[in-house]
PATOR-759160 format. One record per atom (N, C-alpha, C, CB): residue number from 1; residue in three letters; atom name; x, y, z. Coordinates in Angstrom, 2 decimals. Atoms other than C-alpha are relative to their C-alpha. Glycine has a CB too. Layout:
N
NUM:ALA:CA:X:Y:Z
...
This chain:
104
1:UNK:N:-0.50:-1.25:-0.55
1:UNK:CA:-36.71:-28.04:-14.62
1:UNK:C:1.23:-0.32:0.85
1:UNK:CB:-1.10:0.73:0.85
2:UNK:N:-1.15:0.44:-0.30
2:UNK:CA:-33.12:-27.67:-13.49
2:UNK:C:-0.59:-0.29:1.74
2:UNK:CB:1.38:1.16:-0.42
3:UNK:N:0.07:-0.13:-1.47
3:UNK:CA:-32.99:-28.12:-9.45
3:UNK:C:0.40:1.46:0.57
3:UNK:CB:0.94:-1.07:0.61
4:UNK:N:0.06:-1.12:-1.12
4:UNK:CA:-33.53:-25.11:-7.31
4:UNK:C:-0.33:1.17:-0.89
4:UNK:CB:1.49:0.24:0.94
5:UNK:N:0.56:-1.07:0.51
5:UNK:CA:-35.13:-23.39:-10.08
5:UNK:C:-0.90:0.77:0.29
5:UNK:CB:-0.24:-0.17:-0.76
6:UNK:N:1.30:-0.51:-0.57
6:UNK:CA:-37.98:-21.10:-9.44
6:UNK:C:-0.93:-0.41:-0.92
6:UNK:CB:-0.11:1.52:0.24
7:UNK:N:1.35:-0.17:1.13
7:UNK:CA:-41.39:-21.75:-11.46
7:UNK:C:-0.36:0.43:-0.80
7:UNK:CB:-0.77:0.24:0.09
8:UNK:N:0.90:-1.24:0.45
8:UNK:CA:-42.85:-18.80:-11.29
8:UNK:C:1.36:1.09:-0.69
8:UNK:CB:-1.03:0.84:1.68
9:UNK:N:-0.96:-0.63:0.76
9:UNK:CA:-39.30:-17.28:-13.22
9:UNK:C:0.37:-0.01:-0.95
9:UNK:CB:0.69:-0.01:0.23
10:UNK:N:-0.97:0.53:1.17
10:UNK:CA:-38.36:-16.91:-16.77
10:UNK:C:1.20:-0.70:0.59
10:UNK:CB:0.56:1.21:-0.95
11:UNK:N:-0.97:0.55:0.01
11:UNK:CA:-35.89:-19.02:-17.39
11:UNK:C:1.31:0.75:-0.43
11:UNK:CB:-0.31:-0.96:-0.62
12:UNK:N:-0.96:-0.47:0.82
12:UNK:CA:-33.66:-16.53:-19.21
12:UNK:C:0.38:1.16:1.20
12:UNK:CB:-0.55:0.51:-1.67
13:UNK:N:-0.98:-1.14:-1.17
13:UNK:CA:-33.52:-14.00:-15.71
13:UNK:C:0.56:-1.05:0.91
13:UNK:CB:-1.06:1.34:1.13
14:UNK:N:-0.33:1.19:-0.96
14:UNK:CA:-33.20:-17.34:-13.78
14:UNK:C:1.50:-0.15:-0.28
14:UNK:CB:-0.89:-1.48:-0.32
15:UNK:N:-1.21:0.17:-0.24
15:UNK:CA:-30.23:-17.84:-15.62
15:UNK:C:1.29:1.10:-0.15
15:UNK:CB:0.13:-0.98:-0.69
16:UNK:N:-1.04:-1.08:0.11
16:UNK:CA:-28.62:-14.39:-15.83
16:UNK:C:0.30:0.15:1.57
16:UNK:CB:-0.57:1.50:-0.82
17:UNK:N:-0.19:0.32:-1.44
17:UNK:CA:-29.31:-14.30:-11.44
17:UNK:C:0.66:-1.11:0.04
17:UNK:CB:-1.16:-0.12:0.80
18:UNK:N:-0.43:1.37:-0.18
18:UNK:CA:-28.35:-17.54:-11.05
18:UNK:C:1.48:-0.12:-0.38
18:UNK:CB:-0.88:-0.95:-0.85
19:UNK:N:-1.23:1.12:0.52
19:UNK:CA:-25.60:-18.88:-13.36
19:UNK:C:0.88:1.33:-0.77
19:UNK:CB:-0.69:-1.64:-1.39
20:UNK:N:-0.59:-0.99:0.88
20:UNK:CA:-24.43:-15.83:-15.53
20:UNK:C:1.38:0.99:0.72
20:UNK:CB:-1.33:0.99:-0.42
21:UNK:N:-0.55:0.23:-0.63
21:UNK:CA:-22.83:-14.56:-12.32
21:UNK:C:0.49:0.41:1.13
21:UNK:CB:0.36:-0.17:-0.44
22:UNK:N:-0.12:0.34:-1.84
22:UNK:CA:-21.08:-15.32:-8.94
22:UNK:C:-0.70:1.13:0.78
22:UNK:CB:1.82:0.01:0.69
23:UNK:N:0.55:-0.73:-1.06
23:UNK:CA:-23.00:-14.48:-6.63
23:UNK:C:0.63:-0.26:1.57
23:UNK:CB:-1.48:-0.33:-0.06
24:UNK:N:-0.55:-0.08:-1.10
24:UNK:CA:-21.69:-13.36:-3.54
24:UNK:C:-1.07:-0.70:1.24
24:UNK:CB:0.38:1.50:0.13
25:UNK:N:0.78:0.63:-1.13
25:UNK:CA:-24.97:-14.18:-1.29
25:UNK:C:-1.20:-0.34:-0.94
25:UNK:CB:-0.35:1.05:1.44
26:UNK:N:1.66:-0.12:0.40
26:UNK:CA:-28.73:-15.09:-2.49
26:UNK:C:-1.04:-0.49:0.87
26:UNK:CB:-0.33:-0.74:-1.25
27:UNK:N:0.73:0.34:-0.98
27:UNK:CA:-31.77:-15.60:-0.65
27:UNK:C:-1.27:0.69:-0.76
27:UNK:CB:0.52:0.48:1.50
28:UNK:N:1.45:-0.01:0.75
28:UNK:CA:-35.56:-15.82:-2.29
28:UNK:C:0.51:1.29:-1.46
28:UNK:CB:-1.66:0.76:1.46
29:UNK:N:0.07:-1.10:1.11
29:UNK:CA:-35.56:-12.36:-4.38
29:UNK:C:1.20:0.93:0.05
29:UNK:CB:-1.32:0.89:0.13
30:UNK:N:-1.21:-0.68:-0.26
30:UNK:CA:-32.42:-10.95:-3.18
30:UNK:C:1.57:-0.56:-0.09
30:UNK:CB:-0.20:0.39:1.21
31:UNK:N:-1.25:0.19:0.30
31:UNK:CA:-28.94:-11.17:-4.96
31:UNK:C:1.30:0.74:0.49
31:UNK:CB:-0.07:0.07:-1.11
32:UNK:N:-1.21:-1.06:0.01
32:UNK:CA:-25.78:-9.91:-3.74
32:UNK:C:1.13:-0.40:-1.22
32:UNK:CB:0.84:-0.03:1.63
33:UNK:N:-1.23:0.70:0.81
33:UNK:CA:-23.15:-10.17:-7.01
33:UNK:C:0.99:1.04:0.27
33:UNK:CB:-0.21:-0.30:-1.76
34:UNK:N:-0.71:-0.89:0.57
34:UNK:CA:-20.42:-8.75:-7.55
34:UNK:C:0.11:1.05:-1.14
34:UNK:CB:0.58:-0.49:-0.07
35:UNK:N:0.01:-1.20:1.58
35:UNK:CA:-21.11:-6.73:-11.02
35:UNK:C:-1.37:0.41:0.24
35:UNK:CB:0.19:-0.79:-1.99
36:UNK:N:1.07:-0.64:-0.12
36:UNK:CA:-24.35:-5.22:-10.03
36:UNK:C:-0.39:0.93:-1.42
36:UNK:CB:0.19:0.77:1.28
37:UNK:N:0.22:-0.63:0.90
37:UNK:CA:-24.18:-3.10:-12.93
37:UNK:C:-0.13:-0.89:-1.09
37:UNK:CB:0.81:0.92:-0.08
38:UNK:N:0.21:1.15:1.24
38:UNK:CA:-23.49:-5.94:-15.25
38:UNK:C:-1.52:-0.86:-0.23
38:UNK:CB:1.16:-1.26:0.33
39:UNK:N:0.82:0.62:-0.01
39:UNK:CA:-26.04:-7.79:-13.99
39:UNK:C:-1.87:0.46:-0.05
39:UNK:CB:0.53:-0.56:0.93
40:UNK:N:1.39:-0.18:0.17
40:UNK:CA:-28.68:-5.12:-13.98
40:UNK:C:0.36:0.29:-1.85
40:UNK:CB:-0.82:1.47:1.18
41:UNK:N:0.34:-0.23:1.54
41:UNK:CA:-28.27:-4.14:-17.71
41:UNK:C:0.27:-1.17:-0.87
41:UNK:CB:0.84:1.17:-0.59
42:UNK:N:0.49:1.35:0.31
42:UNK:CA:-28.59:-7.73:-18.58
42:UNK:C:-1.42:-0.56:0.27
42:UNK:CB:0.79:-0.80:0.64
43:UNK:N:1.44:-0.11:-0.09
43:UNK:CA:-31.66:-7.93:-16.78
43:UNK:C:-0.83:0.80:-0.80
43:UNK:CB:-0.27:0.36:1.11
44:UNK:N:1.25:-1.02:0.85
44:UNK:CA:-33.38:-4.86:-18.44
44:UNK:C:0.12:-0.16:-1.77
44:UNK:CB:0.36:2.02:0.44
45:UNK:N:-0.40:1.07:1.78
45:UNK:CA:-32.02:-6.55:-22.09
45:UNK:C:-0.37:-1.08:0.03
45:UNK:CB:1.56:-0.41:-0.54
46:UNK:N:1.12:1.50:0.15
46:UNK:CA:-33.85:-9.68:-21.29
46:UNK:C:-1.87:0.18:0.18
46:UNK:CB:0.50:-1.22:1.57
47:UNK:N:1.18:-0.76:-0.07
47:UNK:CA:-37.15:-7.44:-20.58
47:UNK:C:-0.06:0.00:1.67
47:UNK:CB:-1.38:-0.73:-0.90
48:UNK:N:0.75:-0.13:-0.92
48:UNK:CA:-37.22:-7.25:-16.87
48:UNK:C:-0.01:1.58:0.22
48:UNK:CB:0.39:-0.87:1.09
49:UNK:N:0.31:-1.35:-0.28
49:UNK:CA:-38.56:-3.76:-16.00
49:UNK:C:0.23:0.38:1.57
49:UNK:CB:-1.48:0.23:-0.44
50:UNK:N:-0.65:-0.36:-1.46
50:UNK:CA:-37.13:-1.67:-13.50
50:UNK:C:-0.72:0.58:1.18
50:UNK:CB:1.00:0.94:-0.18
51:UNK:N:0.71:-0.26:-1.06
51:UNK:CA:-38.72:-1.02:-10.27
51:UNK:C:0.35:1.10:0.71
51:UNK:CB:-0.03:-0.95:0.72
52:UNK:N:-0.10:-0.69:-1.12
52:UNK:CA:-35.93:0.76:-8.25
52:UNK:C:1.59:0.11:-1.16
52:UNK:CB:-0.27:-0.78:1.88
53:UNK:N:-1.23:-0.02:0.98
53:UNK:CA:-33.25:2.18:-10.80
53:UNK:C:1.43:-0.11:1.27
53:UNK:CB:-0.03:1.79:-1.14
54:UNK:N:-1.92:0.22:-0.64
54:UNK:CA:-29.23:1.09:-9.93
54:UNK:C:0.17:1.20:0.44
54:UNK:CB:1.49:-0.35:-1.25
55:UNK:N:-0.77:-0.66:-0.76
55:UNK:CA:-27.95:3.13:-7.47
55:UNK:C:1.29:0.05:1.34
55:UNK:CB:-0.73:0.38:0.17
56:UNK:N:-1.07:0.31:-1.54
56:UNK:CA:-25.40:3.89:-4.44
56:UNK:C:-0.96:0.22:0.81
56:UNK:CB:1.46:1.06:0.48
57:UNK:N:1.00:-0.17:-1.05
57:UNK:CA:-27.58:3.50:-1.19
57:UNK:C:0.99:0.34:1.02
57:UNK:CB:-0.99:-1.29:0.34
58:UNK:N:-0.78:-0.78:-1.40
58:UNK:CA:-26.57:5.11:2.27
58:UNK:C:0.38:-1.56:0.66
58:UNK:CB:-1.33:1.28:1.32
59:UNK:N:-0.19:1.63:-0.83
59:UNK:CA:-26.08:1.41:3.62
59:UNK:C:1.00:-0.34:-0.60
59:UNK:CB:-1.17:-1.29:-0.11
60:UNK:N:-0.82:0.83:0.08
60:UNK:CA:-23.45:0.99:1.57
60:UNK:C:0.24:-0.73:-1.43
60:UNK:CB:-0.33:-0.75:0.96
61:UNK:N:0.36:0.95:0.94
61:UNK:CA:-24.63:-1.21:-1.08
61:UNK:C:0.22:0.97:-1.28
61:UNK:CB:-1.57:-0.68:0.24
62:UNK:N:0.28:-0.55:0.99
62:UNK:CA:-25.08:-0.22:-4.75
62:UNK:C:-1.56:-0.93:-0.08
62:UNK:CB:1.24:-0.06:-1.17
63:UNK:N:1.20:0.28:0.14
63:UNK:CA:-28.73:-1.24:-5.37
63:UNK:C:-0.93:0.14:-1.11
63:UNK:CB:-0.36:0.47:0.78
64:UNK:N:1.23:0.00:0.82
64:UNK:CA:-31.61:-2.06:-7.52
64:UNK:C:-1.33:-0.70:0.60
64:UNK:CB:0.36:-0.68:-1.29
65:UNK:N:1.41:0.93:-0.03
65:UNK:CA:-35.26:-3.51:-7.88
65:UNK:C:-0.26:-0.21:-1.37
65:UNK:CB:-1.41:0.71:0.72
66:UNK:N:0.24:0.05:1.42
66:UNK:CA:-36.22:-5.11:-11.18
66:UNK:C:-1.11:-1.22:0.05
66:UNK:CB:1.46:-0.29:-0.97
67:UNK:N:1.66:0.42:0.31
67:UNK:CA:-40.00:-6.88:-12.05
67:UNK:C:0.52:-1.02:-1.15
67:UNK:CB:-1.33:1.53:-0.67
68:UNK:N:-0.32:0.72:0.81
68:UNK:CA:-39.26:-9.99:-14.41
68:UNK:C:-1.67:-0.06:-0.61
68:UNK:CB:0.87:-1.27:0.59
69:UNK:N:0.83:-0.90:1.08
69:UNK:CA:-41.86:-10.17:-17.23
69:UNK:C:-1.38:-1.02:0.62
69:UNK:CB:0.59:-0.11:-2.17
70:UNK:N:0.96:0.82:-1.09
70:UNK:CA:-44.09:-12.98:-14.52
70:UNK:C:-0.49:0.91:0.88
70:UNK:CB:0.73:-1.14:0.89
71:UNK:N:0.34:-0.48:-1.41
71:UNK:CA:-44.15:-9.81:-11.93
71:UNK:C:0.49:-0.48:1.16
71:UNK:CB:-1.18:-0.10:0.22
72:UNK:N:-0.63:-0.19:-1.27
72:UNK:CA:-41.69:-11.18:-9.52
72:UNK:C:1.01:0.79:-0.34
72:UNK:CB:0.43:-1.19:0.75
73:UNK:N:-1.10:-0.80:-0.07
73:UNK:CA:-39.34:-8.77:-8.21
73:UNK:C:1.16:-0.58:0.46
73:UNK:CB:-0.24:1.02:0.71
74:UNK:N:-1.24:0.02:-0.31
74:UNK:CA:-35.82:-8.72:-7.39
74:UNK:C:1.00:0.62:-0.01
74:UNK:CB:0.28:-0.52:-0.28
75:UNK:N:-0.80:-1.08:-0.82
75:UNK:CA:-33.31:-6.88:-5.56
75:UNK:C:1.34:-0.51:-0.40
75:UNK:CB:-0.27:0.06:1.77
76:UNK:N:-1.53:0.91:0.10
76:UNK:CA:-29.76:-7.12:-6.63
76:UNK:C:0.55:1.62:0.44
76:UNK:CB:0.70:-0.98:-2.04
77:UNK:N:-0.85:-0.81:-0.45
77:UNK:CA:-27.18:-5.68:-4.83
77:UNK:C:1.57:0.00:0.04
77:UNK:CB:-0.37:0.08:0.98
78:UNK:N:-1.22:0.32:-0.29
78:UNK:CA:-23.02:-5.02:-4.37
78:UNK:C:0.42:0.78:0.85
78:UNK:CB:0.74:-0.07:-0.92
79:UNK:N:-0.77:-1.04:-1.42
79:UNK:CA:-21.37:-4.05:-1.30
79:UNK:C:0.91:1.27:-1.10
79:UNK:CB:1.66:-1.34:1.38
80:UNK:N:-0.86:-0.92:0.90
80:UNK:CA:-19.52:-0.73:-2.43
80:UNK:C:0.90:0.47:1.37
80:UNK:CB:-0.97:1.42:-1.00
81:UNK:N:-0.80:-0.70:-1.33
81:UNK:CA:-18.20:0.39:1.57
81:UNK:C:-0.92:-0.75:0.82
81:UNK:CB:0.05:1.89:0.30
82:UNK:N:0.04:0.46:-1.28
82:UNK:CA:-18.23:-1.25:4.66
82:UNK:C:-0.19:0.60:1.07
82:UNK:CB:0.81:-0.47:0.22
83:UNK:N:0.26:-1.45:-1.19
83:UNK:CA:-20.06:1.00:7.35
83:UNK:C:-0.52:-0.77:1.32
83:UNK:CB:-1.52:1.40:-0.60
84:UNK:N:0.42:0.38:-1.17
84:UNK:CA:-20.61:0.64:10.97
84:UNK:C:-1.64:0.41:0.17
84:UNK:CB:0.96:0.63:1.03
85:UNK:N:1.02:-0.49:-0.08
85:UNK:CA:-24.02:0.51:12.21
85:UNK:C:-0.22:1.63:-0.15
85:UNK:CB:-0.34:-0.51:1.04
86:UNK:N:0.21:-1.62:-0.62
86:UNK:CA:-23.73:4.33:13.65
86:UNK:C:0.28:0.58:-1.66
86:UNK:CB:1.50:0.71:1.58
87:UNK:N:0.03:-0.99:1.25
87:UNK:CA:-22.69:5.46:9.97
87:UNK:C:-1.54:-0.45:-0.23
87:UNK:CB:1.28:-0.31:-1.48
88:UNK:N:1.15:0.21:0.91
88:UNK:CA:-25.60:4.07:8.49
88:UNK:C:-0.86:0.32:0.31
88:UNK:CB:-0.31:-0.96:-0.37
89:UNK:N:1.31:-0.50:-1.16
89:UNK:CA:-28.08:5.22:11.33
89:UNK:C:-0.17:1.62:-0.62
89:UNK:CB:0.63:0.00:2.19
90:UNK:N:-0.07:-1.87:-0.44
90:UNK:CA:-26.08:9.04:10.75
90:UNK:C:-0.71:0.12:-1.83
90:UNK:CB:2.45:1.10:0.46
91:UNK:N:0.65:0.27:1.77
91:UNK:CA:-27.10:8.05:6.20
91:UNK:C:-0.64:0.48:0.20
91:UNK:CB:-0.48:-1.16:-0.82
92:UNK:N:1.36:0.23:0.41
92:UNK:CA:-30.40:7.28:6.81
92:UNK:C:-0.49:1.49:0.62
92:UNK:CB:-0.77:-1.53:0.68
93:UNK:N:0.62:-1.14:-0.82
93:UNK:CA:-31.22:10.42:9.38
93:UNK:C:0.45:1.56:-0.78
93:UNK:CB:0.66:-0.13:1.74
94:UNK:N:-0.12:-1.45:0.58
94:UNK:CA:-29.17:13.21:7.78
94:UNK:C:0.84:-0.08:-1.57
94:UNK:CB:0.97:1.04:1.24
95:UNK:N:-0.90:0.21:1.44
95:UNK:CA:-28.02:11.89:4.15
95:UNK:C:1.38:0.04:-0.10
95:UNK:CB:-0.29:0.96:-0.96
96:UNK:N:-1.53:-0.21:0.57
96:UNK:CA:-24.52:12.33:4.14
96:UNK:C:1.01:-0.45:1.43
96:UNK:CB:0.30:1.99:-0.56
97:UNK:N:-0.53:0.97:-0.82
97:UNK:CA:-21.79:10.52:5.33
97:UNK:C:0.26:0.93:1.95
97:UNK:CB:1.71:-0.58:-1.03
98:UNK:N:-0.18:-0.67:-1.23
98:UNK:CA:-21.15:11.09:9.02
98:UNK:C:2.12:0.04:0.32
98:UNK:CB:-1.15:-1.12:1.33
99:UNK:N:-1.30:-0.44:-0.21
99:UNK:CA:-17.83:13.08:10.22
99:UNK:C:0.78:-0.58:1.53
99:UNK:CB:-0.13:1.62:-0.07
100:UNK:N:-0.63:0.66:-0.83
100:UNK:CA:-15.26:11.55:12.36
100:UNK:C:0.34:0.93:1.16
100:UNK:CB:1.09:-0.62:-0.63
101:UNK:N:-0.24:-0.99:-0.97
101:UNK:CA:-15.02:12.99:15.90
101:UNK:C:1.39:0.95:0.03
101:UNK:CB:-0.10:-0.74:1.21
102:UNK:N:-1.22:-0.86:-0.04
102:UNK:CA:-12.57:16.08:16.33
102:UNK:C:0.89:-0.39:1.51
102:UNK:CB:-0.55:1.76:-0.07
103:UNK:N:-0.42:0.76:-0.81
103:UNK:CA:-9.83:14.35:18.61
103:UNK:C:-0.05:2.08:0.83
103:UNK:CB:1.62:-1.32:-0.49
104:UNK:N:0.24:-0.59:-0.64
104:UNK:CA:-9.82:16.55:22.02
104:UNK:C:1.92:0.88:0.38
104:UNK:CB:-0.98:-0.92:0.96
């Protein structure tokens, strides 16, 4: 087994996460790439089943969850906007982006 493979992972999502490509960050089950889209409809063409269909999240991200055919999951994500805490607080509380104060 190559080094820093997982086990418990096909080998064929191992190497679409992994090596197929750049990844911006990774950490256990969580990918940040750049092609999020690429990389999920590669996943669901190798059989992993989707958990948390591709989307834009209020944080920012574009997002998924996808179940490889072992039952581990994995989160892949791509920054899409760069938000300050306080946007992402105003997301999560009232859905939609928050409006910039009216100067006085």
């Amino acid at each position: 087994m190559p080094a820093g493979a997982c086990p418990r992972t096909p080998a064929r999502v191992q190497v679409l996460v992994v090596a197929r490509l750049p990844l911006v960050d990774s950490s256990d089950d969580n990918a940040d790439v750049k092609d999020v889209d690429a990389l999920f409809a590669r996943a669901v063409a190798a059989g992993a089943e989707v958990v948390i269909e591709l989307a834009d999240q209020f944080w920012g991200d574009r997002y998924a969850r996808l179940r490889d055919p072992f039952g581990h999951e994995w989160s892949l994500a791509s920054r899409i906007e760069d938000l300050s805490p306080d946007e992402i607080h105003h997301r999560a509380v009232f859905g939609a982006p928050a409006q910039p104060a009216s100067p006085r």
